[in-house]
N, C-alpha and C positions, 0 to 999 in steps of 0.2 A: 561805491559804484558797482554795475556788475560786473559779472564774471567775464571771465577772457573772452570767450566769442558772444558776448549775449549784444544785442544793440543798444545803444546808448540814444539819451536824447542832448542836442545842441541849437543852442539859440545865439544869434548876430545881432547885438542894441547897439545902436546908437549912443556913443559916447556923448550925450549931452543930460547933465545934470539937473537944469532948468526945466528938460520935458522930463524926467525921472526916468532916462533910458528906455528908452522906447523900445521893443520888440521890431525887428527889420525882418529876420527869417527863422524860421522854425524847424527845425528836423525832430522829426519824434522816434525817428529808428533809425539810428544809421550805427554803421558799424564803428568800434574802438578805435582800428588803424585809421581811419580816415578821421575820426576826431584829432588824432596822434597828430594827424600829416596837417589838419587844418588847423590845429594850435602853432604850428611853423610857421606859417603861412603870415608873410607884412601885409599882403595885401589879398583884396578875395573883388573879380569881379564879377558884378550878378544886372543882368538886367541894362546894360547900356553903361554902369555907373563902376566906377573905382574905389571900392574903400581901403581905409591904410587901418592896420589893426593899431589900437593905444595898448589893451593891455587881455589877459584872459585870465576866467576865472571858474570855482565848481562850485557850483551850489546845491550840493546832493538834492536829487538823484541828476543835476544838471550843469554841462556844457556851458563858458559861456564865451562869446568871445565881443569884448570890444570894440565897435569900429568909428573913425568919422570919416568923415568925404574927405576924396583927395585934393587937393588942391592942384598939386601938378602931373598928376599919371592921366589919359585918356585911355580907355580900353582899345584893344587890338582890333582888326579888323576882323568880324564874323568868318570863320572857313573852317566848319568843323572837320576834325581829323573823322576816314573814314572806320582809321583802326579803333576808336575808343570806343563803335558803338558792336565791336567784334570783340570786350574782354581786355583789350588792352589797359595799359594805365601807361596815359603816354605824360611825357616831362620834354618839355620843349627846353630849350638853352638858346639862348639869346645875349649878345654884347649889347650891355650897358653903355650908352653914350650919351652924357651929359647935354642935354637942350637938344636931343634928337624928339625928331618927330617920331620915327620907328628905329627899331633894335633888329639890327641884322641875325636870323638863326644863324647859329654855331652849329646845333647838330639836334633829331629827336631822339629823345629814349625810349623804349619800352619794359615795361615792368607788368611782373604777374603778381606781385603781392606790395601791398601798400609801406607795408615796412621795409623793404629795399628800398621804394624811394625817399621814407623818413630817414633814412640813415643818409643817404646820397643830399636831402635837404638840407641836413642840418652841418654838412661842412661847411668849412672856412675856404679850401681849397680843393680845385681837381685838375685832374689832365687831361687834358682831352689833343689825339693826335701827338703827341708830346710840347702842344702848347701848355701853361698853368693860367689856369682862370681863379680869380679870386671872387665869389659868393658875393654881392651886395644887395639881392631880394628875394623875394620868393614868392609867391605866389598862388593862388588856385581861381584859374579863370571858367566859372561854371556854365559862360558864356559859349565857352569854346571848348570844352568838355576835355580840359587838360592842365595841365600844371606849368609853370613857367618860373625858371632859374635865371635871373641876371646877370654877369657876369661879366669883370674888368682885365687884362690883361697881365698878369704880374708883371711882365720884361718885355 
């Protein structure tokens, strides 16, 4: 692949065999860390729609990631953050609540480099306030030009 800062290319198919994975989005330049942060990601929503990742994969010189429709997530209500279009990289936190309609935010973050929030993505656990929240999604809503962490209560 390339080199540490160069851009990379990523594409989003359609986890269906039958159509032979269809091409869904195309990135032809985008940066490594945000490939990083989008390979974490269970889910990505783009355009109105939900998808849940199955699986990702490289197929030099190429990104790939798998996705199908979800069946039970609905995208968030449109309200872009005004900070993401000032530089930010914002990461919403939100409580996971089983047959909820909406997830109450917990708190936002901001980040100035993608790799602080891959490392903060890919735990099992965090504190936040001295509550412990335990990780059950993740997210990149491109809808809403930010990231979203789900999150259960440990105690």
């Amino acid at each position: 692949m390339g080199k540490d800062n160069d851009m990379e290319q990523l594409e989003y198919r359609l986890f269906d065999e039958q159509k032979n994975f269809p091409a869904l989005y195309h990135f032809k330049s985008i940066d490594k860390d945000e490939v990083m942060v989008r390979f974490l990601a269970d889910y990505l929503v783009k355009d109105g729609v939900v998808y849940e990742k199955t699986s990702n994969a490289i197929e030099v010189p190429l990104y790939i990631i798998y996705v199908k429709l979800s069946e039970d997530e609905k995208p968030l209500l449109n309200n872009r953050l005004s900070k993401a279009a000032m530089g930010y990289i914002v990461l919403e936190i939100r409580e996971f609540i089983e047959y909820a309609s909406e997830y109450p935010i917990i708190t936002n973050l901001e980040f100035t480099s993608l790799s602080d929030l891959a490392l903060l993505a890919q735990c099992n656990y965090l504190t936040l306030g001295g509550v412990e929240w335990e990780k059950t999604s993740f997210e990149v809503d491109e809808d809403r030009q930010r990231y979203v962490l789900y999150a259960i209560k440990t105690r």
